[in-house]
N, C-alpha and C positions, 0 to 999 in steps of 0.2 A: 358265423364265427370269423373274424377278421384273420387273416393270413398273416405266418407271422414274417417279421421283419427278417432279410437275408441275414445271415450269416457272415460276418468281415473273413476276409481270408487271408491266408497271410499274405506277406507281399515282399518279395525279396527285394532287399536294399540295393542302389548300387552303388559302389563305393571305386572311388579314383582310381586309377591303376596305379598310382601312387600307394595311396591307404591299399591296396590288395598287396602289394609289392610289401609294405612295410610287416601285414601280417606272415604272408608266408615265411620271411628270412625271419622273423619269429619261432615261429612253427618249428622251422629246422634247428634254429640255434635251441631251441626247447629241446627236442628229437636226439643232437648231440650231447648235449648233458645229462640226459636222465632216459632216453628210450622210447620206445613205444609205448610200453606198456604201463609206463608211468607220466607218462604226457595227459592231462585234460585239460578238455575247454576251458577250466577254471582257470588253467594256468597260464593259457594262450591269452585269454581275457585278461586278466591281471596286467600279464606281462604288456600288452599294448595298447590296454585300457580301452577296450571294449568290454561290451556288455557280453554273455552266453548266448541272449535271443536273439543278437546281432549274428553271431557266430552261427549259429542253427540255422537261420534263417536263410545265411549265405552257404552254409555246405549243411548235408542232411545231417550229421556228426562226424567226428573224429578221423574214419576212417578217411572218406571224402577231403577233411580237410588237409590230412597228410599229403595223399597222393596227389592233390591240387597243387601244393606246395610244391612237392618234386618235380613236379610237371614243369610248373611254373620256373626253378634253379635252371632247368634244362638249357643253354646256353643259346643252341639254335635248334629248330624241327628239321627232321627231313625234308617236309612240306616245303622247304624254303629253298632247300639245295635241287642247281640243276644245272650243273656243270659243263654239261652236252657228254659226260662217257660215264661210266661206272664207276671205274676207280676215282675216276676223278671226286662223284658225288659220294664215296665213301671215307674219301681221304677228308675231305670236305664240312662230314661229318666227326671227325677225331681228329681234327686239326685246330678248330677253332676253339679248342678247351684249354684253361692254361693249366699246367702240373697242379700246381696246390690245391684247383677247383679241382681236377681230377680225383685227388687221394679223398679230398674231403668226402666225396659225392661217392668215392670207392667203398670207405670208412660206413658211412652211414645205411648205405645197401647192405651190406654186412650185420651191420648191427640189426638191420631189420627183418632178416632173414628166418630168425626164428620167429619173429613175429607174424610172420606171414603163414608160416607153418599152423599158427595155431588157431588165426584169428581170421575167419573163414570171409569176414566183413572189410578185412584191410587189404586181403589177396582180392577180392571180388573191385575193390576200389581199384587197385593198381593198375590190374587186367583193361578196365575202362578207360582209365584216365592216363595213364601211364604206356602200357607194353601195348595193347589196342592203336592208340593215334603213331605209334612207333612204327610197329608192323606196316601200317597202311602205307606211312609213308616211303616205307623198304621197297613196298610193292609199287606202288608208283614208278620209283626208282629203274625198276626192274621191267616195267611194264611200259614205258619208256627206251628201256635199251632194247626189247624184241622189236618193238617196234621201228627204229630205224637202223635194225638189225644188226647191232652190234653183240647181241648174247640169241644161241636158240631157243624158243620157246619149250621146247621139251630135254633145255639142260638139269638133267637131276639135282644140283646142286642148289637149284632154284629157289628150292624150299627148306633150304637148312641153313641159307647165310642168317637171316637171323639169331638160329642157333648158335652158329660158328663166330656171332659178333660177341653173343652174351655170355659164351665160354669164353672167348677172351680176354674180357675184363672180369670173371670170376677166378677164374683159374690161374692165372698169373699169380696172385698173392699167393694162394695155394702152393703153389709151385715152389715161387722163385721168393716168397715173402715179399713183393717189394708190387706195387701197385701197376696196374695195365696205363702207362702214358702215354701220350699222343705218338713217340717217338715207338714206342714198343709196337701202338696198332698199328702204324701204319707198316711196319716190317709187318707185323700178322696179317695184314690186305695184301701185300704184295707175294707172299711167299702162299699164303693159304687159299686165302678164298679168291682170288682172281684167277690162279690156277685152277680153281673149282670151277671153275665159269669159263672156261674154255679160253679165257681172253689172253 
């Protein structure tokens, strides 16, 4: 009996960083209008006139596609900054955002908040694509300053700036109503977490 013939497989398309550029601000301008939880592929398709199996193909579904996109708005990576001191590469990092990207980008993590809560596949996305490549690049950051011994390796604080960036820009609105801007974090670097780090 004759073997049968392979299987095609799928084959992930690659598309310009143009065309990926044009999908994601898609994506989000979708996200802003209608949410999480009313965002589909049909509508991202639509909207930028692709096909669904294009879409699939390029991210596994939805959740993927989202946090690609946010990934993606992200202005600059840590990966990038390397200022030669700490503050430097934190200021570095909330500096180069301009206010209105700010509140935008503030707005929409808000908004997504309960969806993260509920939707075990969009939090699992994020954690990868998003708060993952983030943290690493924190640690870099940090792992870099023991190294040419500008912070100790066994300062406590070590492992909670993180923490202390991303209560920053949540907590503020909370607070004060009024959005974490580049002007607001960097008084929050200087008063909080630089004094946490001994520097």
């Amino acid at each position: 009996m004759p073997a049968e013939p392979p299987k095609p497989t799928a084959r992930r398309t690659r598309l310009t960083p143009e065309r990926e550029a044009e999908l994601y601000e898609a994506v989000l301008e979708i996200l802003r209008e209608v949410g999480y939880d009313a965002l589909t592929m049909d509508a991202v398709a639509a909207r930028t006139h692709s096909s669904k199996a294009t879409l699939y193909r390029q991210w596994k579904g939805k959740p993927e596609l989202v946090a690609s996109a946010l990934r993606h708005n992200k202005p600059l990576s840590l990966a990038d900054i390397d200022t030669g001191t700490v503050r430097g590469d934190l200021q570095a990092m909330v500096c180069r955002s301009d206010k209105d990207r700010m509140e935008k980008d503030a707005a929409l993590m808000r908004g997504l908040q309960r969806a993260i809560h509920s939707n075990p596949d969009l939090h699992r996305a994020l954690r990868e694509l998003l708060i993952e490549p983030e943290l690493a690049g924190l640690d870099a950051v940090f792992r870099r300053a023991v190294a040419r011994g500008e912070v100790a390796a066994d300062t406590p604080a070590l492992d909670f700036v993180g923490h202390m960036m991303l209560g920053a820009f949540v907590s503020r609105p909370l607070v004060e109503d009024r959005p974490a801007d580049a002007e607001y974090l960097t008084r929050y670097i200087d008063a909080v977490i630089v004094p946490a780090l001994g520097l």
